[in-house]
N, C-alpha and C positions, 0 to 999 in steps of 0.2 A: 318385638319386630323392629323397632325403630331404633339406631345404635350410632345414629347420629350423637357426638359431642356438644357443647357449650356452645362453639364458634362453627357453627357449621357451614359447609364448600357444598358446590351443587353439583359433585360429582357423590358423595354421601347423600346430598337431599333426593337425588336420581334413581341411588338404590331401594330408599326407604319410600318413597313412591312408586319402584317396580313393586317391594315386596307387598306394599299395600294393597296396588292394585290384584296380584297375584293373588291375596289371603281373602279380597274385595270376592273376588270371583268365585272362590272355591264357597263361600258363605250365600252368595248367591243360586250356584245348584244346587245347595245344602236346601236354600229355601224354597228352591223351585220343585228338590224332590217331597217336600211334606204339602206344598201347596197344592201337587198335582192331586195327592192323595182325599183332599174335600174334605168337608166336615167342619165340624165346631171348631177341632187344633190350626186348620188352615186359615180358617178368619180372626181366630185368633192372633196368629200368627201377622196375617197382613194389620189387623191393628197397630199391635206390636211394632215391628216395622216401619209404620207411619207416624207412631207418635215416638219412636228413637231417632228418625229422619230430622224432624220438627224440631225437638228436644237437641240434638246433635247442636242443627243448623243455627239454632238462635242464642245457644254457649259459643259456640264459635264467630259468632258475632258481638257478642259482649265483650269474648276475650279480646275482640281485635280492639273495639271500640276503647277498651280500656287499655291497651298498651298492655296486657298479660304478657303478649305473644314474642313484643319486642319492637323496635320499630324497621331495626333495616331488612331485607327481602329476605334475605335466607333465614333469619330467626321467625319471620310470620310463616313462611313456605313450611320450616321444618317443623314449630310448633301446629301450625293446620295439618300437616300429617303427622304427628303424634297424637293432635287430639282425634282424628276418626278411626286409626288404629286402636285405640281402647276401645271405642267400640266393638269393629269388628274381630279381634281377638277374643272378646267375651262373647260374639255372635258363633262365632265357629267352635268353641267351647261347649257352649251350653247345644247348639247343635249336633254337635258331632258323639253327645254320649247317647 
């Protein structure tokens, strides 16, 4: 998804935040079509969900904390959208079959 460079411009960081948010959304009625459906696989599901949220949110804070990310704005912007992209590319994956 994300095809941002090394040295990345925020007109690249712009794209890979539309495509995110676009790939964001399509994973989201992926999960709103199985959730409607009830059942064991739907709470599953929201578990799931909750603890990838969790689990996301506190890698992406470590990485910041530690300089992983980079320090000037476009390296933390386009590495924090690199890292929720893996995410959601393996949610719409594993969805979509």
């Amino acid at each position: 998804m994300t095809t941002t460079p090394k040295n990345p411009n925020w007109f690249d960081i712009g794209m890979d935040a539309w495509a995110l948010a676009a790939e964001s959304n399509m994973v989201i009625a992926m999960r709103i079509g199985s959730l409607v459906q009830g059942g064991p696989a739907a709470v599953q599901e929201v578990e799931r969900m909750v603890t990838e949220k969790v689990a996301a949110n506190i890698a992406l804070g470590c990485d910041l904390m530690t300089g992983k990310l980079g320090s000037s704005p476009e390296a933390i912007i386009s590495g924090s959208i690199a890292h929720y992209a893996k995410s959601v590319v393996a949610n719409r994956k594993r969805l979509g079959s």
